[in-house]
Phi, psi and omega in degrees: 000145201261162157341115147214163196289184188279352176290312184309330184290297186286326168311298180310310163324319202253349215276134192249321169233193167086198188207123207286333166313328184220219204284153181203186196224149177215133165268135199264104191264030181195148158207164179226154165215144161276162156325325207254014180206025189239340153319289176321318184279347178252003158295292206280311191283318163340322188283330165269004158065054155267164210257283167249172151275166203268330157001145172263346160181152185223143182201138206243117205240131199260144171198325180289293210272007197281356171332297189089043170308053226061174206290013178276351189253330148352274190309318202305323187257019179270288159343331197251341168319307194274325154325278168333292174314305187287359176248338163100031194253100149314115180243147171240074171324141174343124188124313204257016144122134190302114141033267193290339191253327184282332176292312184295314180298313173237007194229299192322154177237142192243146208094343169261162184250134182215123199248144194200147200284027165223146183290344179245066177257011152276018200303300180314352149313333142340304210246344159113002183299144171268079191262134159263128156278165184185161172317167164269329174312294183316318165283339196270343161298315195281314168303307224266338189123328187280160179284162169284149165230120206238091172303154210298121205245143191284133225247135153242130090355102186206112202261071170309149199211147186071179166282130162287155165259164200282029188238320217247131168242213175276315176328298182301329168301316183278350180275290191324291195285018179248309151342296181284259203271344165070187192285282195289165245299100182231017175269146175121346184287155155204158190294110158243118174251157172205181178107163149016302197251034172279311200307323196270000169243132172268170146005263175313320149320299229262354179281327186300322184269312152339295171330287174305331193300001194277003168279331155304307171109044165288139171285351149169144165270174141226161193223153186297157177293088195211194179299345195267004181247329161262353171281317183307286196299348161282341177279348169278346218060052185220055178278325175293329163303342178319141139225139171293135187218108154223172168302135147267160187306114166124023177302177185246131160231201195260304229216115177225144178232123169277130206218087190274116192262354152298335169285346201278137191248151162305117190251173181202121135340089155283178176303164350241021189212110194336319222246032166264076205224138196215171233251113186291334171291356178269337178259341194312139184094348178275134188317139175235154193222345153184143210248155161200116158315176142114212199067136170284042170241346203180049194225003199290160170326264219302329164313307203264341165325301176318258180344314167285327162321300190308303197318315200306139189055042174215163192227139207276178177309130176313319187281009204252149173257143144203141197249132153236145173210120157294143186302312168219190179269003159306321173290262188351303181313297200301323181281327175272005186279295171267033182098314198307306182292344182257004185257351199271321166337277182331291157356302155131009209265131199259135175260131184279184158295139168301073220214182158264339161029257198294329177305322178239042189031030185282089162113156153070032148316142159281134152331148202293172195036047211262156159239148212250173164221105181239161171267014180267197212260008200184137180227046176318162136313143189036017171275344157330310195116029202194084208294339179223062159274188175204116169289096162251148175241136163204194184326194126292290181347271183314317201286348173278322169307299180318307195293332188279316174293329171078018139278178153274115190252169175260118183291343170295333188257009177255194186255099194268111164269190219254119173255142184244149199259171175279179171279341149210166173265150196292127192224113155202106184302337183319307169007300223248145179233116195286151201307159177237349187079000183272128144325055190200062199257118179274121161240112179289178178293359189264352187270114189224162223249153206322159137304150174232133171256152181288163183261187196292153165290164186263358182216112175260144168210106165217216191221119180305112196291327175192155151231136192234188197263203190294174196007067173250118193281174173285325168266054150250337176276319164231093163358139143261221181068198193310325187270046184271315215283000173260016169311323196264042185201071190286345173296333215280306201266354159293345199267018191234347184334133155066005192277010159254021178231344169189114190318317195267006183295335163294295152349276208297306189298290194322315202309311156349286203296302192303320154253065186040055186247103131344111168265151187217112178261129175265116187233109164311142220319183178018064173252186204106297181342145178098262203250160203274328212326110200277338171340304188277034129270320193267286159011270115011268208303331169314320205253039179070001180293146190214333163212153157271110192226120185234153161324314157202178183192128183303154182301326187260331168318303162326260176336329255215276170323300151340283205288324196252354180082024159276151158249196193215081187267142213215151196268141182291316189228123186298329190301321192279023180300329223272333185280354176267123197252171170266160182072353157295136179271146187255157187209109180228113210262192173041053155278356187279324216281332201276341187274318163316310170264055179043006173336197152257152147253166173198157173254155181249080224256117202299306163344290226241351176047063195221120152272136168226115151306132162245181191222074196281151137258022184336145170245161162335287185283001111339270235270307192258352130331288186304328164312303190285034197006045152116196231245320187288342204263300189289304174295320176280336172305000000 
């Protein structure tokens, strides 16, 4: 057998139908769902009609909602408790800690495949685990038994080398390869690091870059299984979950990048997008007006240990707010057992909940034209919650140093001290509440039951509802914030489609719909990008979007459209975005006959009395989803 790297090891280990060279299927022995996309997802399971799941374990996490803005997202973690208990779901109430760093603490694994209804659930890859983000439909086919479906993905290689200097954290590091590979087309990629200067980073570093690689929009990173990965997991009490996992030598990748981490200076994130990254000594001195600490990119014990350090016997700039929310209550417990949560007090620093709170703009807005400096994982526009704020991501290092000068600093000209991780971590599993099995799933009134959709037609004849440019995220097609709590209300939560880039868009799509009109969105590169949210599909398709036709379009979106019976298409020639206007009409005719027989499609664009070539990458089982209108109309069929 030839050499292979660690996607190969584990792929081969989990593969249930395909050819790991082209399309295959894997099964999958973990899954996580959040509060804000795991409603849906336990909708979507209800519908196949198991008795439990088929898993070695699934758990299910309040981590998004927890604000409690009036009784919907209540009923929402009542709906997902009893939902849980009758299926055989492990739950994690509200409190107990963001999703990926509580997963990472206690449940993840190396060696195992854990596919989960959020876009950063390769955070676990950190620990050598094989995490996938993906729609909640896909997970809830994966709870139900069915394989995952992956096409094969091209391996980068990212070989490290040297020492950090003691200022350079894991951050600056995925801000290098954020740097290096940008936002745009890293899809069909997937990640592996190895070399030398993996023995000086832990677990939790290495969980940090995981996270962000979901900012290349890579289908995951991982990093091998080795002692620094089993002193965590003994330290967790999980030692016995340990396997050693690395490549072997002379393996084969696509793509290999060198990366000397003695070289490396403090980078930072600019507005409005993780790969706008320029050098903090180029920036230094600019006023910051409110610093947040956290997230599941940067909130584990050794973060804010760190953070509490710089802080202690200091008080932070009067004029500056800092927000810290420790990653879970484990983190929590543990800082406040030794102090640590009390000098961050002192400090003058407001402690959140242990949530995604700021990260997803639930909460901890900035003032307007604000500049916020924060440690998470994305700085769309407005996703603060502050459409003409301005987002910078950097370290914890820096954003605590910011916070105290009440600038933006170069961590190089200070004094960092030296954090010792513990001898063990604080573990109490009580926490958590385990499944019963009872027959009694509580649904509140926001909760309402799926939309059904037709299956596709052989002729679209619609009108382009809007077009919009390059990197348009899921939250530009569908808000967060505050509009979370209408998830499990897909009529509810359609009337927000597109409302931070055009208001009246909803308007226009009904009118669409009511005259048998096909709505069809024109779109520039990466679109999609950013959070799994299956919404910013299903959504669109309640109102009628029937096809997406773009430059590119990020992966789990893609897939996402697919699963709702959108379809999801590219222009053969890039050029011709420029011939398509919004509200001109459109026609793309035999698409049942050209996608069966493997034809071209194209579209006519009447307006403008223009032919356009198009380009799909449909696969067999792609092509008759879509065909059924989409993945529950297939599966229930």
């Amino acid at each position: 057998m030839s050499p292979r790297n660690i996607y190969q090891k584990i792929l081969e280990a989990h593969l249930l139908e395909g050819d790991l060279e082209k399309q295959f299927g894997i099964r999958i022995g973990q899954t996580l769902t959040q509060d804000a996309t795991g409603t849906l997802a336990y909708l979507q399971f209800e519908t196949l009609n198991k008795d439990k799941v088929k898993t070695e374990l699934s758990v299910s996490y309040v981590d998004h909602n927890t604000l409690q803005e009036g009784f919907e997202n209540a009923d929402d973690h009542k709906y997902l408790q009893t939902a849980a208990s009758k299926y055989g779901i492990i739950f994690s109430k509200a409190g107990n800690g963001i999703c990926h760093q509580v997963h990472l603490e206690r449940f993840a694994k190396p060696g195992k495949t854990l596919l989960g209804s959020d876009s950063h659930t390769p955070t676990a890859g950190g620990i050598g685990s094989l995490a996938i983000g993906a729609g909640g439909l896909d997970v809830a086919l994966a709870m139900a038994g069915s394989p995952f479906y992956l096409a094969s993905p091209k391996i980068i290689k990212i070989e490290l080398k040297g020492k950090l200097k003691p200022y350079i954290t894991a951050k600056d590091i995925i801000l290098k390869i954020l740097e290096i590979l940008t936002t745009k087309g890293n899809v069909g990629y997937a990640i592996e690091y190895c070399g030398e200067a993996l023995k000086h980073l832990t677990v939790p570093a290495r969980a940090t870059m995981t996270n962000m690689g979901a900012e290349l929009g890579v289908t995951t990173s991982i990093f091998p299984s080795d002692e620094i990965t089993r002193d965590f997991l003994k330290k967790q009490g999980r030692e016995k979950d340990y396997i050693e996992l690395k490549a072997d030598e002379g393996a084969e990748y696509d793509k290999i990048i060198k990366i000397n981490l003695g070289e490396l200076e403090p980078l930072i994130a600019k507005p409005h997008s993780p790969d706008n990254i320029g050098a903090i000594e180029n920036i230094k001195g600019m006023k910051v007006d409110q610093v947040c600490i956290g997230s599941c990119t940067n909130s584990s014990y050794e973060d804010l240990m760190v953070v509490s350090e710089i802080l202690k016997g200091k008080k932070i700039h009067p004029e500056t707010e800092l927000i810290i929310a420790p990653g879970s209550r484990q983190v929590l417990e543990m800082i406040s057992e030794n102090g640590a949560l009390s000098e961050l007090i002192k400090s003058g620093a407001r402690i959140a909940e242990s949530a995604c709170g700021f990260c997803i703009g639930a909460g901890h807005s900035p003032k307007s034209k604000a500049i916020s400096l924060r440690t998470n994982n994305r700085n769309f526009k407005g996703r603060s919650g502050t459409q003409d704020a301005e987002v910078y991501l950097a370290s914890p290092i820096v954003a605590a140093f910011s916070a105290l000068k009440g600038e933006i600093v170069n961590p190089k000209e200070k004094n960092i001290p030296e954090v010792k991780l513990p001898e063990k971590y604080y573990v109490d599993d009580s926490i958590f509440l385990k499944p019963k099995f009872e027959d009694n799933i509580i649904k509140g009134p926001n909760i309402k039951p799926l939309p059904k959709f037709p299956e596709l037609e052989e002729n679209i004849n619609g009108i382009a509802v809007i077009k919009v440019g390059d990197k348009i995220t899921t939250d530009h097609i569908m808000p967060a914030g505050l509009r979370l709590k209408f998830r499990s209300n897909i009529e509810k939560y359609s009337g927000f489609v597109f409302e931070p880039v055009d208001k009246t868009f909803v308007q226009r799509a009904i009118k669409n719909k009511k005259n048998n009109l096909a709505n069809i969105i024109i779109a520039g590169t990466s679109y999609g990008q950013g959070s799994s949210r299956e919404h910013a599909a299903l959504c669109p398709a309640y109102l009628g979007v029937k096809v997406v036709i773009a430059k590119s379009i990020e992966r789990i979106h893609r897939q996402n459209l697919i699963n709702f019976g959108i379809l999801p298409a590219y222009l053969e020639d890039k050029k011709d975005y420029d011939n398509i206007e919004q509200e001109d009409l459109i026609e793309i005719p035999n698409i049942k006959q050209n996608l069966n027989n493997k034809s071209n499609i194209f579209l006519i664009n009447k307006t403008k009395d223009i032919k356009i070539n198009l380009e799909h990458d449909l696969n067999d089982m792609d092509i008759k989803i879509l065909l059924k209108g989409g993945k529950l109309n297939y599966y229930g069929s």
